[in-house]
N, C-alpha and C positions, 0 to 999 in steps of 0.2 A: 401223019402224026409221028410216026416211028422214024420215019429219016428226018421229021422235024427237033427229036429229042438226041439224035443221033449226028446233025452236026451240030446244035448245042454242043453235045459235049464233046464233039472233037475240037469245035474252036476253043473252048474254056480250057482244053487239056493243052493244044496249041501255043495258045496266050500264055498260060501258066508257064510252060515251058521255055518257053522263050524269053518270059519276063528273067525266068531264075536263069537261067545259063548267060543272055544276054548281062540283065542288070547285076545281081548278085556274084553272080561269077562260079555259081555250080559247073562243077565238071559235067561233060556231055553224058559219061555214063549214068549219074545219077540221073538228068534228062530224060535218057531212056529210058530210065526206072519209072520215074513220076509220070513220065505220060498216061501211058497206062492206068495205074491206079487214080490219079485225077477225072481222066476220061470217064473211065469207071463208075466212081464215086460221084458225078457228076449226073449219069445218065441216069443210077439209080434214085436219086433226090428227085429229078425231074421227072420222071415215071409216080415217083409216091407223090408228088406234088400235081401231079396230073389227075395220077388215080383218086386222090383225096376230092380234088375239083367236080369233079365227075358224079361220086359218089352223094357228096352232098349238093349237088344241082337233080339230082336225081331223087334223095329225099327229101329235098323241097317241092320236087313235083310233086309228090306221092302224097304228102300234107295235106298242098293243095287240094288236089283231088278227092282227097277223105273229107275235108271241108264243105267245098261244095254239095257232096253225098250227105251230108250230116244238115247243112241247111236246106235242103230240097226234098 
């Protein structure tokens, strides 16, 4: 899971970078700047996107379970 969110966001930082220095015509050093922050910003969305997924498949189990407890 962790190197799965991990090259996420090296490719999205990747991509980013490349689109702007390639297409747009950023200088390299700003490149080296965004990387980073992109990468970053990137891993933490997909971490709270991950962690939110989780938590609510987990209390829809939980529900579940009381449900059945409550008709039984």
């Amino acid at each position: 899971m962790i190197a799965g969110l991990l090259l996420l966001s090296f490719l999205t930082a990747s991509a980013v970078t490349a689109v702007g220095i390639g297409m747009v015509g950023l200088p390299l050093w700003t490149g080296l700047i965004l990387f980073p922050i992109i990468g970053s910003a990137t891993l933490l969305a997909a971490s709270v996107l991950v962690f939110a997924h989780r938590a609510a498949a987990q209390n829809h189990a939980t529900e579940a379970q009381q449900d059945e407890h409550a008709l039984a």
